[in-house]
N, C-alpha and C positions, 0 to 999 in steps of 0.2 A: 199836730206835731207827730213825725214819722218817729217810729221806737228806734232805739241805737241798737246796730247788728252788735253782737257780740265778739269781743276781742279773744280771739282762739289763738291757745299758745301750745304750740308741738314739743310732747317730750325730748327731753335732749338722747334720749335713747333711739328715738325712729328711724327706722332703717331696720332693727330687728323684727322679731315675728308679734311682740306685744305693745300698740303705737297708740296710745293717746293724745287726745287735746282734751286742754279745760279753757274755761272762761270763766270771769265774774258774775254772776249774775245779779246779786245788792250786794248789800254790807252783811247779810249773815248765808250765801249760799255760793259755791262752785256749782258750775255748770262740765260734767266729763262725758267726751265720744269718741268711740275707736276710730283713729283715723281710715281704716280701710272701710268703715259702714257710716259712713258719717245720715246719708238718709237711713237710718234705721233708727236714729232717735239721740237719746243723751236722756243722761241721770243728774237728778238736780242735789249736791250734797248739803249739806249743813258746813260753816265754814271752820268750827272747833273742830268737830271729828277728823273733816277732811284735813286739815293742818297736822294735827298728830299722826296719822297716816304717813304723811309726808314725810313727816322726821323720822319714826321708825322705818322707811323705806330706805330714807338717807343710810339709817348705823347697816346696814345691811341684812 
């Protein structure tokens, strides 16, 4: 069985100068890469941390 590519999702921000994507990668990790280096790699998160991240990015 062929592994499933990963579903990459483009911040709603892109078009500025700091462009991410993330993906799923199990039940406890994000997968994040800048869209302008996408071969240069991607950082594997934990999926607690990176969730509160998220929210405090939210409040501004």
């Amino acid at each position: 069985m062929q592994p499933v590519a990963p579903n990459w999702r483009t911040s709603s921000y892109t078009g500025t100068e700091n462009c991410v994507e993330v993906a799923d990668n199990d039940a406890q990790h994000v997968m994040v890469r800048d869209t302008k280096a996408r071969d240069r790699g991607l950082i594997a998160v934990q999926r607690t941390p990176w969730t509160a991240f998220v929210e405090y990015a939210k409040q501004g």
